[in-house]
Structure formats: structure tokens, C-alpha cells
N, C-alpha and C positions, 0 to 999 in steps of 0.2 A: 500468475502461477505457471510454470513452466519457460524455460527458457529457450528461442530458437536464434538461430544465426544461419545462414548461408552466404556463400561467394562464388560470383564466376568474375576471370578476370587474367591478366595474365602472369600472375604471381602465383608462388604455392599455396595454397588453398589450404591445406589443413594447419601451419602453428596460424593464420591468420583467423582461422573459426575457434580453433581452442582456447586463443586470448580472448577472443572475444566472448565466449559461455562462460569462463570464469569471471566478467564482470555482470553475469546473469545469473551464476550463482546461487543470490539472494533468493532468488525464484522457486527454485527446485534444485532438491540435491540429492534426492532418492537413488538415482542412476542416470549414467548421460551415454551417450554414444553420437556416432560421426559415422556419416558416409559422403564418400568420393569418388570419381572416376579416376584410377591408373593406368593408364594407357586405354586399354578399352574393357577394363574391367571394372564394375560396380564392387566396391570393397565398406564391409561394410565391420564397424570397434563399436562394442557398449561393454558397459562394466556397472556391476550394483557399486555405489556408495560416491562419492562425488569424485570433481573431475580430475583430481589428482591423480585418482587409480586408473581413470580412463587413460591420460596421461604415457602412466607408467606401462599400459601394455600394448600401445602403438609400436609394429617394426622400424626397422629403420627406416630413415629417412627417403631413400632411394626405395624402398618397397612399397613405398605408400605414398605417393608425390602426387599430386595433377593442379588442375588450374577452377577447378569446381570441385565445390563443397558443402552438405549440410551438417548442423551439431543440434544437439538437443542437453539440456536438463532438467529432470522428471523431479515434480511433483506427485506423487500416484493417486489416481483418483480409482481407475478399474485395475485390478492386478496388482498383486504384493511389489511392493519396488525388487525387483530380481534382474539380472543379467536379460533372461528371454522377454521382458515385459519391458526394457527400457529403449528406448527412440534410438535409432531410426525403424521403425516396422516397415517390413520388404513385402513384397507378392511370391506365389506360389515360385517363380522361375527366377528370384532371388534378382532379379532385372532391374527394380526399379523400390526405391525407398521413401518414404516419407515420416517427418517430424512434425508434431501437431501437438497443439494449447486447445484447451478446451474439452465438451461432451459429446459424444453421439450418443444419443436418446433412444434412436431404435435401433442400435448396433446386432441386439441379439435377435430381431427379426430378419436384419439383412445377413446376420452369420449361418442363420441357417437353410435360406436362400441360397446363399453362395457354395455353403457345401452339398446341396442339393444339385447343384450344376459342376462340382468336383472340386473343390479350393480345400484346399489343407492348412490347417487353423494352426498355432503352435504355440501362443502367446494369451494372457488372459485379458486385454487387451481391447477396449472398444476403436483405438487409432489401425488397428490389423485390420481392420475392416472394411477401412478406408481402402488402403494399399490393395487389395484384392478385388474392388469394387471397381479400383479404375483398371488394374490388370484387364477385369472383363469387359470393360467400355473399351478399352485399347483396341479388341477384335475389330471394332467396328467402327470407331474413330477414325479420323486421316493424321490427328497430331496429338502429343500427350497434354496440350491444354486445353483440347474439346473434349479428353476423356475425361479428364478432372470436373472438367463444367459439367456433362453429361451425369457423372457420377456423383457429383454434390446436390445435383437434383432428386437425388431421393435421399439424400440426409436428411434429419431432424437432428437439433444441436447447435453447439457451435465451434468455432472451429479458425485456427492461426494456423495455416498448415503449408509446410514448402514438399515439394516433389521434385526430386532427381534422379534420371533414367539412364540409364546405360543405353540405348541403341538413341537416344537423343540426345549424346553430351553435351553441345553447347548451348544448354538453356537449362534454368530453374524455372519452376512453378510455383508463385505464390497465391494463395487466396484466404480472405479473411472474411468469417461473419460472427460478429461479436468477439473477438477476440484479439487484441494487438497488432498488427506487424507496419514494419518499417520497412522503405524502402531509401537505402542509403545511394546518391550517387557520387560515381569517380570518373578519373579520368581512365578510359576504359576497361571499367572493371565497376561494377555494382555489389551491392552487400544488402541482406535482408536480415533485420533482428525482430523479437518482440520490444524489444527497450532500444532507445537511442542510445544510450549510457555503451552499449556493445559494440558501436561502432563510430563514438564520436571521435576518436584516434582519428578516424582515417579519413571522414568526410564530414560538413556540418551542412549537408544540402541534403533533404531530406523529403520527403511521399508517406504522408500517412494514408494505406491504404483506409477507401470505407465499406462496410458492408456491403458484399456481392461484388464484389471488386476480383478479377482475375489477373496477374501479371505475368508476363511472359517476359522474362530477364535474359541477353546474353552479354556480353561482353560488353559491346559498343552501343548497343540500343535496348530499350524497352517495349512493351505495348500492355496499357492497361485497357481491360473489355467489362464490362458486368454478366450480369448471366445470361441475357437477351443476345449477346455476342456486340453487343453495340459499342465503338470506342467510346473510352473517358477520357478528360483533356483534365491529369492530375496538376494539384497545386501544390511548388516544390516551397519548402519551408525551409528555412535558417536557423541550426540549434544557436543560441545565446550563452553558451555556457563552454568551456574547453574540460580538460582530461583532468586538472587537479581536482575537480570538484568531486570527482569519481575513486579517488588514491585518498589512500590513512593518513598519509603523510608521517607525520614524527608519533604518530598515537597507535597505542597495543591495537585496537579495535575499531572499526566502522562506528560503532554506538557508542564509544566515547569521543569522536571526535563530533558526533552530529550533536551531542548531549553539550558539548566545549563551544559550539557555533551557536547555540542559539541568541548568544544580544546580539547577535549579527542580525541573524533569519527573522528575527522578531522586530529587529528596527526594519527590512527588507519590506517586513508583511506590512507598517503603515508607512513607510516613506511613501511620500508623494500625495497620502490618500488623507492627509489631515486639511481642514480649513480654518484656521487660527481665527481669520477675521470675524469669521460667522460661528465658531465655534463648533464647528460639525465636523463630521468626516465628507469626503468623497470616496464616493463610487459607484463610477460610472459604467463599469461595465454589468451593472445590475441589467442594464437598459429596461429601466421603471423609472418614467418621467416622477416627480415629487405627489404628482395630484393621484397618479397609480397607489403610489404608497402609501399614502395618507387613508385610502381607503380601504386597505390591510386590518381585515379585523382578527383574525387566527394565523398563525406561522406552525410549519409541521417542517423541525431539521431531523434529517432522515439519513443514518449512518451506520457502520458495522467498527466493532471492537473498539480501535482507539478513538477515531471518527467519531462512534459514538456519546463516549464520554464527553468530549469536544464539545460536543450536540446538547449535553446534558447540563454543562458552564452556559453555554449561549442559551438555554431555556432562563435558567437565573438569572444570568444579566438583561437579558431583554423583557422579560416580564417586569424585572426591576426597574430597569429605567426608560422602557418605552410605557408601560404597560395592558403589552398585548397578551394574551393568551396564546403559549407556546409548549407545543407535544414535542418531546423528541421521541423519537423512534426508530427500532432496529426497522433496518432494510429489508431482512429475513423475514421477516411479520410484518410489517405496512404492504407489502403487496400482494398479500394471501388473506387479508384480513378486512378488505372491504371498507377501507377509512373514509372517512366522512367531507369530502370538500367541495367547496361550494367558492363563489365568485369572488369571495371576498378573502377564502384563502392563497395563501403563499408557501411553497414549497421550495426547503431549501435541500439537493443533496451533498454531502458529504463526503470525501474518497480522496486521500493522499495521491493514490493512483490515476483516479478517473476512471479506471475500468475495472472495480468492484463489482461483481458479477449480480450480487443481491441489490446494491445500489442503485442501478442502471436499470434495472427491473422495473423497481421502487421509482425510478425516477422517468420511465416508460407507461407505468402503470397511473402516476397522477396527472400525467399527460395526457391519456385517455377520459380522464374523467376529466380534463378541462383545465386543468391547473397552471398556472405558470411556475414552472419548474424552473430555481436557481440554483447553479451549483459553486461549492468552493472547493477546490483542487490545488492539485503543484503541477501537473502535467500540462504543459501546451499542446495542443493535438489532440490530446484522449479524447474516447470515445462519450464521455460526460460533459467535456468543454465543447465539445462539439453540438451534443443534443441537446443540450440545456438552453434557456430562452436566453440566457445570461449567467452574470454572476462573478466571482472573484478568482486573479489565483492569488496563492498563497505566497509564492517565491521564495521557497524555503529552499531551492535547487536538490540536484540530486539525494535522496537518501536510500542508503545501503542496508545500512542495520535493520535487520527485518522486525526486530521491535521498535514501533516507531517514538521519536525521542522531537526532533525537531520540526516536525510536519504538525502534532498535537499543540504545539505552543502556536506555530505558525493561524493553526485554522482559531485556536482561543482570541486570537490577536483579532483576527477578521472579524469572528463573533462580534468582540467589543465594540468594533467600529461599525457595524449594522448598527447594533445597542445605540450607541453615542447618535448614529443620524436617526434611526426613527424615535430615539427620546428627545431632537433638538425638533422634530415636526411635530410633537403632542402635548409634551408637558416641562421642558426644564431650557431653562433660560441658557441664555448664551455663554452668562459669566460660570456658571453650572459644567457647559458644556466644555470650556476649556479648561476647567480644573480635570476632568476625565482626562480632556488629550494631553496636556502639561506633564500628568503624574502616568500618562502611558511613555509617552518621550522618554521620561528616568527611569522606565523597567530594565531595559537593556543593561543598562550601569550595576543595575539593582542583581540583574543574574547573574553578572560578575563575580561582585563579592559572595553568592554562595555557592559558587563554583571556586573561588580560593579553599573554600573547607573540603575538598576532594578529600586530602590527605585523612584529617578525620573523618570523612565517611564512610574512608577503607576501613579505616580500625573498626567503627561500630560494626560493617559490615562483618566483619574478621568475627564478632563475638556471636550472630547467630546465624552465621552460615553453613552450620550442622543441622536446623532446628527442621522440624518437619512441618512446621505450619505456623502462618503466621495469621495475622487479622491487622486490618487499616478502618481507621475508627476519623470519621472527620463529619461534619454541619453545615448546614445550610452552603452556600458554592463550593466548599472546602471536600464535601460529600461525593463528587465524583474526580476529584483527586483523589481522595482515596480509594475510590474502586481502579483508575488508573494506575497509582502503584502499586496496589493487589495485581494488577495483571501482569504490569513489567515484571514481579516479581516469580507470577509463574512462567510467565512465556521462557524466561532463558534461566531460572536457576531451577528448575521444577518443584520449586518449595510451593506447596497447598496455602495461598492465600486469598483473603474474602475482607471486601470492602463492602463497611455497613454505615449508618447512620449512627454514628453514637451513641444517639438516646435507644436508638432499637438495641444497641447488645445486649441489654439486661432485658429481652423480650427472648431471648434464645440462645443467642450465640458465648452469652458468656458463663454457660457449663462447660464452655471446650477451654477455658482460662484456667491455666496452673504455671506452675515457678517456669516452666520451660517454654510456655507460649511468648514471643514476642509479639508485643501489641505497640503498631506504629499508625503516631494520633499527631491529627491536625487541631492547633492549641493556639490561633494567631487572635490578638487581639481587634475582635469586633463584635456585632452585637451579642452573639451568644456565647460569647468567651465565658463568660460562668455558668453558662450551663454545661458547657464541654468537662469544665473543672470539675464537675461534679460527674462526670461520666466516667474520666481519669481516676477520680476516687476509689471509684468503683472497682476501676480493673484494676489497682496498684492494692484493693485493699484484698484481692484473690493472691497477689501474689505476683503479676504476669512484668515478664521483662519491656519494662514502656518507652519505646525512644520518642521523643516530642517534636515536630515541629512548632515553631513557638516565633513571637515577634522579637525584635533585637530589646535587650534591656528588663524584659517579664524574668523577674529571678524567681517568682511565684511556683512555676512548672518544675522548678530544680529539687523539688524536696521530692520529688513521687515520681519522678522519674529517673531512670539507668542511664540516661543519654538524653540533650536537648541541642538540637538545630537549631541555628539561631538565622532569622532572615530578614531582611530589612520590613519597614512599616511600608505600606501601604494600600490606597483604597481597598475597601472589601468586593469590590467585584472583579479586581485584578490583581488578588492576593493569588487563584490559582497558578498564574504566571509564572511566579517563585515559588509557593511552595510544590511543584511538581516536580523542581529541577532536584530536589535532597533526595526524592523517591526514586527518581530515575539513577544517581549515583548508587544509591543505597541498594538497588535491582543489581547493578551492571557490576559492583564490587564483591557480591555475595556470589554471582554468576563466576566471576572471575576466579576467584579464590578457592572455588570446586572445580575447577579448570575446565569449565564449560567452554564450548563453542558459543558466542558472547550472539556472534553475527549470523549464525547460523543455527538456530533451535531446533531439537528435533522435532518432525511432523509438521513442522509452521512451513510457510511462504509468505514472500513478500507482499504481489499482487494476486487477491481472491480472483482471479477470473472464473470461477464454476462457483455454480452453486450446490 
């Protein structure tokens, strides 16, 4: 949540931070601003609304030029997104700025501290508090990176935050606690982002700062200290990935190309991790020897929004074919809520990013009570891959579109492969066990052809993307598919929709059923396929416009439906695989066709870093 970048080096500084916030974007787009040294003046550009306007009201080039640089793009968490509330926040003598990710906790005790000793406030703003705090460590300081140390010592919070001063030009200040940042190297010249994606253009040698971590950046050198002032000896990392991965390419949108990749990301998520000969999966970066696992009596997957649903497939498939007894649960609530674990449980968390702010909590919080904590991610580096005892990534590469499309498939994929190895350690044979991984192999192919139906998805799309409210009706695994394209479908076209259990809509929801309601239902054949027909009865016999997902060849759904998807057969524990991809078009084409910002939804952000 929130996007930062800085540069010292001996190039121009400022188009070299503003390309790089616009592939941060995704983060925050509330308002952004940039400040710089010109000659020896601190110059500081912010603008409400994203960074195109920021963009537009930068001087000329020669009025604004230096060789140090910081940029920010706000998510708002204190303070309405406006001009005066958006990053970089300055100190009383306009000397010195800072951009910052994350909370301060006790901002309004130390606000009124500070004005008690004369600071003039101007912004509503817990990061201005920052900026004035180190102002008054400055007095008494020798250098602007003992002030920032001095003065993050009475923060509560957390906090990604870079600092550049005008009477100290050649040096940035970075420090991170709980919050992202990167430290990119070059040939002299360094770069600091919250995301890699900001600055893999320019370098793939990389410092993930970690908590309590201080950097003093200039040009030709570094030095990283903790708060004790004691040097750290960081570990420089190699991103694996180049710049296309981060570009549209030939496609309108970010979320339709990540929605067009996924038989890729999804053959990515099990290549290498299958074992044909024994029928199982690998993986090994669980690091849980076999006889650890075996003793697994409860599993608690722990996730926010998409993540979660994610969470909510892996509870039915592994209850199904290991069977253990598995909770999934919001992040937001397992760490306030006192959950129950004991020796025998397993915790997994869940986060596209890694650094999910309730997550990481959650996944702090069962560490304490003794848990072994595993997580499944797409981030190398994050601050989850990090903390976690182990666990998977997903390898789904970069994803932009802040409604997540191919990170959700990527983490269902892993689930299954947990699934397939601790049901090949309890109860189902080998020949068993390679029918799962055979018929997960031909998924990819399988998402193929329902991503050929694009063309018709537009059209259905096209007929209720007037409508004000929709409902997604699906059973047994199929059941949080459809709370998932309920959500894609509010996140980016802000149409009012609710994914329920089909047999529950006649317990409530289907008074809100009339000729205008569109009701989009999961109708694939397996075992409760006649019970679902009977629930489709139900809302076709109100009246309600019913589009079906359905298997290839079922002509049965065509009478009572307005519209039927057709997807290929396969097993019922990785039917959500496919049917997720019709929902995620069926979201992204109604979005589209209101000419919504696809990639960019209002109020959302990429990565939750706050909670």
C-alpha cells in the first residue's frame, strides 16, 4: 500500500523516480508528489489524483533538475487524499522531506508534543509527524541519520520511509519496520523502491532491507546500521525476472493479460513439484520432514480477500483427500481472536504480496503460541518468506492488476499439491495419486479453451452491465468461486454482488430476485449437480437473468438459462481452476464496457501493508 522510490546517482533524478512510481501505481493512487535537490534548494511537487497530474505540473526541465530524488504514491489512510496530505511531508523550515508506507500509532500524542515546543502542523497526516520529529532530533544530532534513529525511537507503528535533506545533499535515508523497501544497486548511483517491479529497468541486484534496519545511501557507497547503531553485513539478491513481465504488452489492460497468462502461471505453480513415480507431489521448501507431517492433526490457512477464498478451495480439497480438519480463516480475526493451537497444529499463511499487514500479524501471532507457521506467496524476499518456518512460492511473477486474477489460481494450484501429498501419506494409493497429478497437468490446456470464449464473455458481459446488483450462487468447492467472482465483480465494476451457497438463497437472499437481477451459478457436473438444478429452478422460476457455468456437452442447463459457459470436464476438486477463469472475464468485460479504470479501482490497493 503506498508506493515509494528514491535516487542518488549521477543522472537526472526526477524522469528516473517518475517512471519508476508509475509502475507503483498499483499501490496507491490517491495523490503522489516528489522532492529533490536543484542546485541547493529542496523543491518539493504533489498533486491529488494520480501521477499523470503530478506529471503535468512539474516546471521545466532545467528548473527542476538534480541528481537526488524521492517520489511517493498515496494510498490514504490519515487525511482525505488532497494536494496538502499527499507525500513528500516537509518540516517546519521546508529543509528536509520524507515519504513513508505504513502507521504511526501515536502520531497524535507526539503532534501535540511537538506543537507544544513550537512545530506548525499543516497537513492531516500521521507521516508530518515524522518530518518534524526528526527536524527536532536534528538540533542535537551530528547527522540526519542519528536523527532519524533518535527519532524513530519513539515511534509506535510502522513504517517504509525515505528522508532527503537539503543541507545534506548527498545522501538518502532509508529505514524500514514492517513495511517494504528495497534497496536497488548500480553502477554509482543506488535506487530505493517499495516494489522491485520500480526499479528492475535499471538494476537486478537488490537488499531487502529488514526490520530496524537504517541505510545511509550516496552515490558510490552504502552503510546499513540497526537501531543499536551496530553495522549489518546485508545479503545482496538477484531479481529472476526482466521488464516485460511488468508491461501490457499487446493487451487493453494489466487484468487481462494476467487473466490470458494463467496456463502458464499455473503449469509454473507445479512444474518441478510433481513425483509421477510415487505419485505425490514435492515440496520441499515446506522444510517438514514426512514424519513432521504425518503428525498433522489440524491445518488453520490464514488469508485476507482473494487469498482467502484461495484458503477456502484448500480447506475442501484437503479435508477431502487428506482428511484433516482444516479452518480457513480471515487474517483480520485469527489474531484478535484467540485461536486455539496446539502441537499438532499447522499453519499455513497466505498473501500474493507477502507483506499483508493482517497476515503477517496472524502469522506472528501463531508463532507466539508455538505454531509452525507456513506460508505460500509470489514475493522472494517479502517480509512472510522471510518469517515463515517455510513454505511455497507460487511463481506466478509479477502481478499489476490490483484485482488479483493469476496469483488466486497460482495459490489454488499449491493448495492442491499440499492436498495430493498429505492424502498420498494417509489414505489414497499411488494409482489414485497420479490420476490427481495427470488431470492437474491438462488444466493449463483446459484454461485455454475457456479463455477462446473471451469474445462471448464480452457480449454476456455487454447485457448486464447496467444492472445494479448481481448474486453468484455455486456448492460444495464451486462455493467460494463464487464468492470470488462476487468480489472481482465489485472490486473494479462497483456492481453490488454476493456469493452464497445455493442451497442457502432460498433461506434469504432470494427476495432480492426479480427480472433485472442477474444471478451467475456454478452448474458443473459432479456430485451435487442435481441439487444445484434444483436451486437454478428456483431462481429462473422468479424470473432472474441466469448466466451458468456448466460442463462441456450438459444441454440440460440451456432451458433455464439466458446464457451458459461451457468448460471442459474435469475432477471435482480442480473444477475451481476453470471455472474461475468465465468469472474473472465476465468481472473485467462489464468493468470495461463502463469504462472503468480496470487496473486501477477506486479506494483499493495492491499490497494491504496497514491494517
Amino acid at each position: 500500500m503506498c508506493g515509494i522510490v528514491g535516487y542518488i546517482g549521477k543522472r537526472n533524478a526526477l524522469p528516473i523516480v517518475i517512471e519508476a512510481l508509475k509502475r507503483l501505481e498499483y499501490r496507491g493512487y490517491d495523490s503522489s508528489g516528489c522532492a529533490l535537490i536543484h542546485g541547493q534548494e529542496l523543491q518539493v511537487y504533489k498533486r491529488q489524483g494520480k501521477i499523470v497530474e503530478l506529471e503535468r505540473s512539474l516546471p521545466e526541465p532545467n528548473k527542476c533538475s538534480g541528481t537526488v530524488a524521492i517520489a511517493h504514491t498515496r494510498w490514504a489512510t490519515h487525511g482525505e487524499p488532497n494536494e496538502t496530505n499527499a507525500h513528500p511531508q516537509v518540516d517546519c523550515s521546508r529543509g528536509l522531506a520524507i515519504v513513508h508506507n505504513g502507521i504511526i500509532e501515536n502520531y497524535k500524542l507526539l503532534k501535540q508534543q511537538l506543537i507544544e515546543l513550537g512545530h506548525t502542523f499543516v497537513s492531516d497526516t500521521d507521516t508530518e509527524v515524522v518530518a518534524h520529529l526528526i527536524e527536532q532530533y536534528r538540533k542535537t544530532e551530528p547527522s540526519l541519520e542519528d536523527a532519524v534513529r533518535e527519532a524513530l525511537l519513539r515511534v509506535d507503528g510502522t513504517y517504509g520511509l525515505v528522508v532527503l535533506a537539503q543541507d545534506e545533499p548527498d545522501k538518502l535515508v532509508a529505514v524500514r519496520k514492517g513495511s517494504p523497501l528495497i534497496i536497488g544497486i548500480g553502477d554509482s548511483e543506488h535506487f530505493l523502491a517499495s516494489d522491485v517491479s520500480a526499479i528492475v529497468i535499471h538494476t537486478k541486484h537488490v537488499i531487502y532491507l529488514q526490520d530496524g534496519e537504517i541505510c545511509s545511501i550516496r552515490r558510490e557507497n552504502f552503510e546499513i546500521t540497526n537501531m543499536r547503531r551496530e553495522s549489518v553485513q546485508p545479503q545482496v539478491s538477484v531479481v529472476d525476472w526482466d521488464i516485460s513481465a511488468i508491461e501490457k504488452g499487446d493487451f487493453k489492460h494489466f487484468m487481462l493479460k494476467e487473466i490470458f497468462e494463467q496456463p502458464q502461471t499455473v503449469d509454473n505453480a507445479f512444474r518441478g513439484r510433481i513425483d509421477e513415480r510415487n505419485g505425490t507431489a514435492r515440496l520441499g521448501g515446506l522444510n517438514l520432514p514426512p514424519q513432521e507431517l504425518r503428525k498433522i492433526r489440524r491445518i488453520h490457512l490464514v488469508a485476507c480477500g482473494t487469498s482467502y477464498h484461495a484458503a477456502l478451495i484448500g480447506k475442501y480439497m484437503i479435508e477431502d483427500m487428506a482428511r484433516i480438519p482444516v479452518h480457513a480463516e480471515y487474517a483480520s480475526e485469527y489474531r484478535y481472536r484467540n485461536p486455539i493451537i496446539d502441537e499438532d497444529t499447522l499453519v499455513f499463511v497466505i498473501s500474493q504480496s507477502g507483506e499483508t499487514a493482517d497476515t503477517l500479524a496472524a502469522l506472528r501471532e501463531a508463532q507466539a503460541k508455538g505454531a509452525s507457521v507456513l506460508g505460500i506467496t509470489n514475493v522472494v524476499g517479502s517480509t512472510i518468506a522471510r518469517e515463515s518456518n517455510g513454505g511455497s512460492y507460487i511463481h506466478a511473477g509479477s502481478e499489476i492488476g490490483v484485482a488479483s486474477t493469476k496469483a488466486f489460481t497460482s495459490q489454488v494450484t499449491i493448495l492442491f499439491l499440499l492436498a495430493v501429498l498429505l492424502g498420498r501419506q494417509r489414505n489414497f494409493s499411488t494409482t489414485l495419486g497420479l490420476d490427481y497429478i495427470h488431470e492437474l497437468q491438462q488444466i493449463p490446456l483446459k484454461i485455454e479453451s475457456i479463455l477462446g470464449q473471451n469474445g462471448r464473455l464480452r457480449e454476456i458481459a455487454a447485457s448486464i452491465k447496467d444492472s445494479r446488483h448481481a448474486l453468484y450462487l455455486g456448492r460444495g468447492i464451486n462455493y467460494p468461486v463464487g464468492l470470488e467472482g462476487a468480489l472481482k465483480l465489485k472490486e473494479i465494476s462497483y456492481i453490488h454482488a454476493e456469493g452464497y451457497p445455493a442451497a442457502e438463497m432460498k433461506h434469504g437472499p432470494i427476495a432480492l430476485i426479480d427480472e433485472q437481477m442477474p444471478v451467475v451459478a456454478i452448474a458443473t457436473k459432479d456430485p451435487l449437480y442435481e441439487k444445484v438444478q434444483t436451486n437454478l429452478e428456483e431462481v429462473r422460476s422468479r424470473k432472474a437473468r441466469l448466466i451458468t457455468i456448466a460442463t462441456k456437452g450438459d444441454r440440460d442447463v440451456e432451458r433455464i438459462s439466458e446464457h451458459v459457459i461451457y468448460i471442459p470436464d474435469t475432477l471435482q476438486n480442480l473444477q475451481p481452476l476453470l471455472t474461475v477463469i468465465p468469472l474473472q472475464l465476465l468481472a473485467y468485460h462489464v468493468a470495461d464496457l463502463k469504462g472503468l479504470d480496470v487496473d486501477q479501482p477506486r479506494n483499493l490497493a495492491k499490497s494491504v501493508t496497514v491494517e
